[in-house]
C-alpha positions in Angstrom: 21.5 87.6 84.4 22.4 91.6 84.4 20.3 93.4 86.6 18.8 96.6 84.8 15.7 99.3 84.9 13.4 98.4 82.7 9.7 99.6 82.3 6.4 97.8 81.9 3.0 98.8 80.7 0.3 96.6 83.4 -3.2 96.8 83.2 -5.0 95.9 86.8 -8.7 96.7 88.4 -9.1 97.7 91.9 -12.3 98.7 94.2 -10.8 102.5 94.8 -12.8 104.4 97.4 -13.7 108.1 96.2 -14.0 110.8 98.6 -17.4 111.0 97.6 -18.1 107.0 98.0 -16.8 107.5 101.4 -18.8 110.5 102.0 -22.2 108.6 100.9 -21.5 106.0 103.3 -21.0 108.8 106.6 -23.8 110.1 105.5 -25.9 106.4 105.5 -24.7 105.9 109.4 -25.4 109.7 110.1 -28.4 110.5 113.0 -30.8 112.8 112.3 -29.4 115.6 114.5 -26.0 114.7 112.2 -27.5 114.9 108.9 -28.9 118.5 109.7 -25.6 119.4 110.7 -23.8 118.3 108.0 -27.1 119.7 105.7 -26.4 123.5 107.2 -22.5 123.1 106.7 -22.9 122.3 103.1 -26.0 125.0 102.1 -24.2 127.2 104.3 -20.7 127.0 101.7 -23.0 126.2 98.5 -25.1 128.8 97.1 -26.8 126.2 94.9 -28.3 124.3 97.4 -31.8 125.3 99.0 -33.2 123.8 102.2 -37.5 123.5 102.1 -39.4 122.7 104.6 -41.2 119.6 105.0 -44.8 120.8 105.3 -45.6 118.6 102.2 -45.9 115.5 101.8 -43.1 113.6 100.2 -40.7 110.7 100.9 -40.9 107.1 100.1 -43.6 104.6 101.5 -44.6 101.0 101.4 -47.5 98.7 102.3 -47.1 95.6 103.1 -50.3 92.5 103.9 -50.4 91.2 107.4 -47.9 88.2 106.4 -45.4 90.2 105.5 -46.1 90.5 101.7 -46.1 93.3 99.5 -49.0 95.1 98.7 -50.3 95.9 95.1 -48.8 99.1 93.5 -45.5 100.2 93.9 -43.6 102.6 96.4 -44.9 106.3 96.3 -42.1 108.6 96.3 -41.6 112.1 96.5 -42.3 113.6 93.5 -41.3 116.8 92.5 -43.6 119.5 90.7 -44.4 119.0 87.4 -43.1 121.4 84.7 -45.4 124.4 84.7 -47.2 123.4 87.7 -48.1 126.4 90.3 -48.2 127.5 93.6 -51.7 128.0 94.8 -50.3 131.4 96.4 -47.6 132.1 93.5 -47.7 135.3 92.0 -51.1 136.3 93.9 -51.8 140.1 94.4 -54.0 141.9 95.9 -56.4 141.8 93.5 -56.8 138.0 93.5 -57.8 137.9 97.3 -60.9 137.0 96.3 -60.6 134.5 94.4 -57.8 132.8 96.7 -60.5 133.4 99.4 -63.2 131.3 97.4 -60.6 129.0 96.4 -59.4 128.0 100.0 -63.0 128.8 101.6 -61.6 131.3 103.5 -62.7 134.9 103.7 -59.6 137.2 104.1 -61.6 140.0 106.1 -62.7 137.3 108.7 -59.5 136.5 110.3 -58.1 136.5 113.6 -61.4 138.4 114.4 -61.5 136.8 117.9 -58.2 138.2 118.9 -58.8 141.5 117.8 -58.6 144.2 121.1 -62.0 144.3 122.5 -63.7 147.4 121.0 -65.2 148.9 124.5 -62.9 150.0 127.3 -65.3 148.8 130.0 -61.8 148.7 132.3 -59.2 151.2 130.6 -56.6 149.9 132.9 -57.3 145.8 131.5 -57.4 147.8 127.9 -53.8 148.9 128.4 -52.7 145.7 129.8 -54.0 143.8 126.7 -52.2 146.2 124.3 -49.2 145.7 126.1 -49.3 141.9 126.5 -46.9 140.2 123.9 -48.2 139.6 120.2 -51.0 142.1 120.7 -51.6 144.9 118.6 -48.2 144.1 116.2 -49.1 140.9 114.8 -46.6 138.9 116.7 -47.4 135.6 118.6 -47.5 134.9 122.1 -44.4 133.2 123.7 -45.8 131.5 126.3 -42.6 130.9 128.2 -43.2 134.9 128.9 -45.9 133.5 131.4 -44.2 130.8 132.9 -42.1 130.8 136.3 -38.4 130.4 136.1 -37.3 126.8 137.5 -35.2 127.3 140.9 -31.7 126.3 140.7 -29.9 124.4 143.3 -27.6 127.3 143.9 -29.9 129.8 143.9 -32.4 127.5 146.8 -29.4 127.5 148.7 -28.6 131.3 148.4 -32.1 131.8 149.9 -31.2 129.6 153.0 -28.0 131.5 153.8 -28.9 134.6 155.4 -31.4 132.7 157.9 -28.7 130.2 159.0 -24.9 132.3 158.2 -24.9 136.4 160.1 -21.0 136.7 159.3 -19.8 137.9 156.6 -16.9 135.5 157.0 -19.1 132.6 157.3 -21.1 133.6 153.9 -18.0 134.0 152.3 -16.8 130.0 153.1 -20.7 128.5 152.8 -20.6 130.3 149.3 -17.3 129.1 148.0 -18.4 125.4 149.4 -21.8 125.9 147.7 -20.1 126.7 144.2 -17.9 123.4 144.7 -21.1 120.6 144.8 -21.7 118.5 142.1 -25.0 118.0 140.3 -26.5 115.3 143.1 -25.1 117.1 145.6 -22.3 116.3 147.4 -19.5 118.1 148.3 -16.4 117.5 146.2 -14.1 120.0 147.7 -10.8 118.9 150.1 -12.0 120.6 153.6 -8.1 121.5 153.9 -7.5 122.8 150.9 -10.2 125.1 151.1 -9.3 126.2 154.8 -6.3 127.0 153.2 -7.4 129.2 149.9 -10.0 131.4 151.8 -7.2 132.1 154.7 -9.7 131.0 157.0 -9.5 128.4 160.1 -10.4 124.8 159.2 -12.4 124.8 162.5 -14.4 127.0 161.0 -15.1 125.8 157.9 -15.9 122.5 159.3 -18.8 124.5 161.4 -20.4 126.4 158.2 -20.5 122.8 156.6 -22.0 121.4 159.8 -24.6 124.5 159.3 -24.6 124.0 155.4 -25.8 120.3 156.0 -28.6 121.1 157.4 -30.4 123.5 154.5 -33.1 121.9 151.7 -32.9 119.8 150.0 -32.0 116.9 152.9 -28.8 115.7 152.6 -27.4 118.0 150.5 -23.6 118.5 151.3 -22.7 115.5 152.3 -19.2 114.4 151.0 -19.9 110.3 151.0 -23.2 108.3 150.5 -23.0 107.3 153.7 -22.9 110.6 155.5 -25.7 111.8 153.0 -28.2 108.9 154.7 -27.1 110.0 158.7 -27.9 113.7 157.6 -31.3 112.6 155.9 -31.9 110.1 159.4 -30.4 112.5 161.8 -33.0 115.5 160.2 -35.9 112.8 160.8 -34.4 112.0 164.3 -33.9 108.3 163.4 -30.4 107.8 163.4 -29.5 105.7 166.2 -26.7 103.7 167.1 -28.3 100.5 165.2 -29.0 102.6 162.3 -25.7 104.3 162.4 -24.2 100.7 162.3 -26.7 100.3 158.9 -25.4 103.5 157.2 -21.9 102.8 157.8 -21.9 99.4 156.4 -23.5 99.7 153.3 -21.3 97.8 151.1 -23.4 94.8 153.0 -26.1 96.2 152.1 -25.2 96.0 148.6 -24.5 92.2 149.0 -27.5 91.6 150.7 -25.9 90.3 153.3 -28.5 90.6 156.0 -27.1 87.7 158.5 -24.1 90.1 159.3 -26.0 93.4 159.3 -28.1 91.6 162.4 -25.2 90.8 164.3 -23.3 94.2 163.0 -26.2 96.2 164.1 -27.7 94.2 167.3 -31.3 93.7 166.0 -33.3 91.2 165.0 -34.8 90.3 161.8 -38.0 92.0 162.4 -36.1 95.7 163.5 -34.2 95.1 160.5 -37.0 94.6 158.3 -37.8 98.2 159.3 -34.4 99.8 159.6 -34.5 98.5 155.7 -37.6 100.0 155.1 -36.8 103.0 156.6 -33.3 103.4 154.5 -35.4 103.1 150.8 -37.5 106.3 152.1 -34.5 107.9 151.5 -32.9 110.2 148.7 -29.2 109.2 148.2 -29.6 111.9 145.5 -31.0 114.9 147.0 -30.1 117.8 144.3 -31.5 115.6 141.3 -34.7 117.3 141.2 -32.6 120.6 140.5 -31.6 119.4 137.1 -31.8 122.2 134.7 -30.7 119.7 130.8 -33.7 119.2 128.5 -34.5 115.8 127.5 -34.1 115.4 123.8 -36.5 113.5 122.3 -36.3 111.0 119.7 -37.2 111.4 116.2 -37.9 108.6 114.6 -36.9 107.6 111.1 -39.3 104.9 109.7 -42.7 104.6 111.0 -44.8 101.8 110.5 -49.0 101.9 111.3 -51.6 99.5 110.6 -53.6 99.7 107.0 -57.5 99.3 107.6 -57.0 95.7 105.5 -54.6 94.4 108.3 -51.5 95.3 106.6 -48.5 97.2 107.7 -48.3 100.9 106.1 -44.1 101.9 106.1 -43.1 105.3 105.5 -40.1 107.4 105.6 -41.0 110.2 108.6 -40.6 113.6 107.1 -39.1 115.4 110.3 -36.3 113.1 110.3 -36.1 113.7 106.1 -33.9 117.2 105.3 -35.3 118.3 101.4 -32.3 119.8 99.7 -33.3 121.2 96.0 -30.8 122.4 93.2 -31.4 125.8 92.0 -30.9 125.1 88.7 -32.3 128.3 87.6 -30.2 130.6 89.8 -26.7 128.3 88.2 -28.3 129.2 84.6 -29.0 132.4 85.6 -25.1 133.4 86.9 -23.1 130.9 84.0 -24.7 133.1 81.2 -22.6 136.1 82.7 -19.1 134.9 83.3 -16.8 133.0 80.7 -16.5 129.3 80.1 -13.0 129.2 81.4 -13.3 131.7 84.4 -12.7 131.5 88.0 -16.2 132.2 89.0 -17.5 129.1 86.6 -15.2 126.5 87.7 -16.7 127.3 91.1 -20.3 127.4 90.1 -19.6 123.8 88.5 -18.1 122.7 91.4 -20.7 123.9 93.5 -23.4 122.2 91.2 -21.7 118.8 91.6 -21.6 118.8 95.0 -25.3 119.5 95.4 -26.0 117.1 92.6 -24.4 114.7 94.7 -25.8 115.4 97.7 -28.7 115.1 96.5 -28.5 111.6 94.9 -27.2 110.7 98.2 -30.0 111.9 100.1 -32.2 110.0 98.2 -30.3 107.3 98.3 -30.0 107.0 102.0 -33.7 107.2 102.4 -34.6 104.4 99.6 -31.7 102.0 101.4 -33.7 102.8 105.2 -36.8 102.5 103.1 -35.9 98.8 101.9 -34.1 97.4 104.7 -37.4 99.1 107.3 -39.2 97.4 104.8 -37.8 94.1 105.1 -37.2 94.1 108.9 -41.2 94.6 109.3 -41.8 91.6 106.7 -39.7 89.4 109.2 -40.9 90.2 112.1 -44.5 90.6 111.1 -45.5 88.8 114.4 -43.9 90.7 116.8 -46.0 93.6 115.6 -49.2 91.4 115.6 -48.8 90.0 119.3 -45.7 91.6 121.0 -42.8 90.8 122.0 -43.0 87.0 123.0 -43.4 86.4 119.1 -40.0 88.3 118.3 -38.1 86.0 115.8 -34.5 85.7 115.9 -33.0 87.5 113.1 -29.5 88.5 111.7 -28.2 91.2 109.6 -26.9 88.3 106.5 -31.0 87.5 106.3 -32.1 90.7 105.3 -29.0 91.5 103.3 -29.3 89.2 101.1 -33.3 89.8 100.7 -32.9 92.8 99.6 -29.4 92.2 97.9 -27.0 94.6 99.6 -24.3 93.8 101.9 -24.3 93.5 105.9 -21.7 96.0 106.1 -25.0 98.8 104.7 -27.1 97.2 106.6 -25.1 97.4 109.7 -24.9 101.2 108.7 -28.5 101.7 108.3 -29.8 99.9 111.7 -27.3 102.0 113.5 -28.9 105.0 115.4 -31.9 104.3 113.2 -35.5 104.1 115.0 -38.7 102.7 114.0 -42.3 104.3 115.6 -44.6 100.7 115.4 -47.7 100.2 117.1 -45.9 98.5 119.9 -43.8 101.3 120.7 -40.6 103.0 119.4 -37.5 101.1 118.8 -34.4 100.9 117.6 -33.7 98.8 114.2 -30.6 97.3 115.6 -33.5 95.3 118.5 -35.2 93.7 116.2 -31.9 91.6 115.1 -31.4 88.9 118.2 -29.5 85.8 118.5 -31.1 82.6 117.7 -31.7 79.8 120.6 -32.6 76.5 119.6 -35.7 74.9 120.1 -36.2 71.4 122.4 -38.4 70.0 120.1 -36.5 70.5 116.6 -39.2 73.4 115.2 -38.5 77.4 115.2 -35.8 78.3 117.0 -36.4 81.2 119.2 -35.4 84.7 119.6 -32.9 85.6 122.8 -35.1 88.8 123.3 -38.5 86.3 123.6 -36.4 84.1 125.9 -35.0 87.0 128.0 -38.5 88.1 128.3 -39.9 85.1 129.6 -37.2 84.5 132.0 -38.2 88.4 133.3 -42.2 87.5 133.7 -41.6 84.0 135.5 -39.1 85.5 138.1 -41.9 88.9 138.4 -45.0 86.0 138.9 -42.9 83.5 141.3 -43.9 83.7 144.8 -42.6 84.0 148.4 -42.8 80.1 149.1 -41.9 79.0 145.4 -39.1 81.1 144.0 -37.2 79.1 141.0 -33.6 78.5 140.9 -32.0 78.7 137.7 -32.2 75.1 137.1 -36.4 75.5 137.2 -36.4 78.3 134.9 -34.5 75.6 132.6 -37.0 73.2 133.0 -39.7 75.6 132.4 -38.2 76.7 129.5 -37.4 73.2 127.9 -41.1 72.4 128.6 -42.3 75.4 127.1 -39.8 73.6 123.4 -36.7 76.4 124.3 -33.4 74.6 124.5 -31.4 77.0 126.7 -27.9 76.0 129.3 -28.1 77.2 132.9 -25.0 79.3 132.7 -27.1 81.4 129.9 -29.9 81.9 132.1 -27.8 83.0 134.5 -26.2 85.3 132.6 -29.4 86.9 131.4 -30.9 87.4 134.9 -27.6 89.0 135.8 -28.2 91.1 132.4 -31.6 91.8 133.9 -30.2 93.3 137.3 -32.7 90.4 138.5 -31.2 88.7 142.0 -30.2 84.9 142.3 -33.1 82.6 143.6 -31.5 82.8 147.3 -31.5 86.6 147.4 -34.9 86.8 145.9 -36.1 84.2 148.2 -34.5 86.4 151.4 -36.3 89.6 150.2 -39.7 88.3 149.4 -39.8 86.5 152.3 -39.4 89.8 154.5 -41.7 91.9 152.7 -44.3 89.3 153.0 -43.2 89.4 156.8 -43.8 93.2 156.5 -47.2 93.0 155.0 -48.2 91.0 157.5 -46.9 93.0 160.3 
């Protein structure tokens, strides 16, 4: 056969993913803090797009019966206004003050009386004060941060220390460059040497400032090893010792619990022990910690779910974590009847209107996907809601994906960074999917979460003289209908930071020796 070029016509389909598919599905695994990001970017390079507020009351919510069952009525969703339908506040004037006032039960000429200046200067000078206090006489509001005392920093508490302890100017010079090289708990993370050598200074002497240095507030701040953090914390409380400078310097032992060679290391007893221990947890192996300057963030959550006065779960979409983006369609209308069909300027004013018409869509598609997959989550694990976490089912992301007909891969999407406000407390979607652990008897099987969280109470209600080994918390288990190995208990204490039975058994038995005492 004589090999040639040839063409053929082929007709094939194929799942293609659009930028815009792709885009939809960021935006379904997005945060909150993300999606108003990614919200700004885009009003920020669209002019079509318009960001409101979400002082109304919008989004998507569901109610479902105390069994998990829906509720009569569908979904309320956020509507928008109808056509022709006004703002109470649109196009009033001054003339229609009074009937706004009668409308909203308000009277116009009766606000903010109580804040007005007071009217008699019984104190002139309190009368200028209070027209010079922020938000008076301008209309502005008060910041109350105005009123509030700056928080210390660590560097500035030990600025104030230096010229008590530090008279050369030499000396200031060194403690200041050591000061600027601690890290945010405190130690010292700075090579001695090498800063000898940078200043041009003697490393006798910059041993001597740090000697000096390790003495300021907070306690053992400076020190360059854990160790030497707990001798300068002991040594400022005169309690370090030669037995308890045997402690300090073998802490890894500590860390194993290995108490038999910390006796022998250290020449005491058991007893001493117990309080050379006792003494060491007074410590701070942390000292600058309660400088820290970073603001907690909190969470907002997504979905939150309270209980209906019928006994059935009310789920709705939470507004602060819901951006509302609108379309000016009238400002687009307003622009296209001035330029050409074919021009620049209208080629970038459609652009710009599909883009927000597909943000949009998306937005609301995001929300009604969270909205069905919340939805189904709290049907499943109706009981956990009812009577905590000991009634947590075990559940996968295959069982609600094919309730509510999507795939696990969306699902996987949606539970991800995702957090849910209940009754019981604010969680993340992704803990309400668990493993599943058989049951002893052949009925429900039960959650690893439930099992995790009885392991946690028995070892917290054991006592001194009848701690359980592994193999008991089986048996307890197995008689309470979980089937569960002794290697998985294991590794879910170990999961739990909880101690094996012999260490547990060690430290109960000297605090109880310590109570006593």
């Amino acid at each position: 056969m004589a090999l040639s070029a040839s063409l053929h016509l082929r007709q094939s389909q194929s799942l293609v993913m659009t930028p815009q598919l792709m885009q939809s599905i960021q935006l379904l695994q997005m945060t909150h803090l993300e999606l108003n990001q990614f919200i700004a970017q885009e009003v920020e390079k669209n002019p079509l797009l318009e960001l409101h507020g979400n002082d109304e009351d919008f989004g998507i919510s569901s109610e479902h019966g105390s069994r998990g069952e829906p509720a009569s009525g569908e979904d309320a969703g956020g509507a928008d206004e109808a056509p022709g339908q006004r703002d109470l506040y649109d196009n009033a004037t001054a003339t229609d003050g009074e009937r706004l006032g009668e409308q909203l039960d308000a009277d116009f000429g009766n606000v903010y009386q109580d804040d007005a200046a007071p009217q008699r200067a019984d104190a002139p000078e309190l009368l200028g004060q209070w027209k010079s206090m922020p938000g008076s006489g301008e209309g502005g509001d008060y910041d109350f941060d105005d009123f509030v005392a700056g928080a210390k920093s660590l560097r500035e508490t030990l600025l104030e220390q230096l010229p008590f302890a530090l008279t050369s100017a030499s000396d200031r010079l060194i403690a200041q460059h050591l000061i600027d090289q601690l890290d945010e708990a405190g130690y010292l993370q700075a090579d001695l040497g090498e800063v000898a050598e940078r200043l041009g200074a003697p490393p006798a002497d910059v041993t001597r400032v740090l000697l000096t240095l390790q003495q300021f507030d907070p306690p053992g701040v400076f020190a360059r090893t854990l160790s030497e953090c707990l001798a300068i914390q002991l040594r400022l409380r005169d309690r370090l010792d030669p037995a308890m400078e045997a402690l300090v310097a073998n802490l890894e032992l500590l860390a194993r619990r290995d108490f038999a060679s910390l006796k022998k290391i250290c020449g005491v007893d058991e007893e001493d022990l117990i309080d050379m221990l006792a003494e060491i947890r007074k410590l701070d192996p942390k000292p600058a910690t309660s400088f820290e300057t970073s603001v907690s963030e909190a969470i907002v959550p997504d979905i939150v779910v309270r209980a209906a006065p019928d006994g059935s779960w009310l789920i709705e979409l939470n507004p602060d974590a819901l951006p509302r983006v609108l379309v000016n369609q009238a400002y687009f209308n307003t622009v296209s009847r001035g330029t050409s069909k074919n021009s620049a300027d209208q080629i970038f004013l459609n652009e710009c209107l599909q883009t927000a018409n597909w943000l949009t869509r998306s937005l609301d598609q995001r929300a009604r996907t969270i909205m069905k997959v919340a939805t189904e989550i709290v049907r499943q694990q109706d009981a956990f809601l009812v009577h905590g976490v000991g009634h947590l089912r075990p559940l996968n992301l295959k069982t609600v994906a094919d309730a509510i007909k999507m795939h696990e891969s969306t699902v996987s999407r949606v539970t991800s960074n995702k957090y849910m406000l209940t009754p019981r407390g604010l969680f993340e979607l992704k803990y309400f999917f668990t493993v599943s652990i058989g049951s002893a008897e052949g009925g429900d099987s039960h959650s690893a979460e439930t099992v995790r969280h009885r392991i946690r109470a028995m070892i917290h209600e054991e006592r001194a003289d009848a701690v359980l080994s592994d193999d008991d918390i089986v048996d307890s288990l197995k008689r309470a209908g979980i089937d569960i190995a002794r290697r998985t208990v294991a590794k879910y204490r170990e999961a739990m930071n909880l101690p094996s039975s012999v260490q547990r058994r060690r430290e109960k038995r000297a605090l109880a020796k310590a109570s006593g005492a």
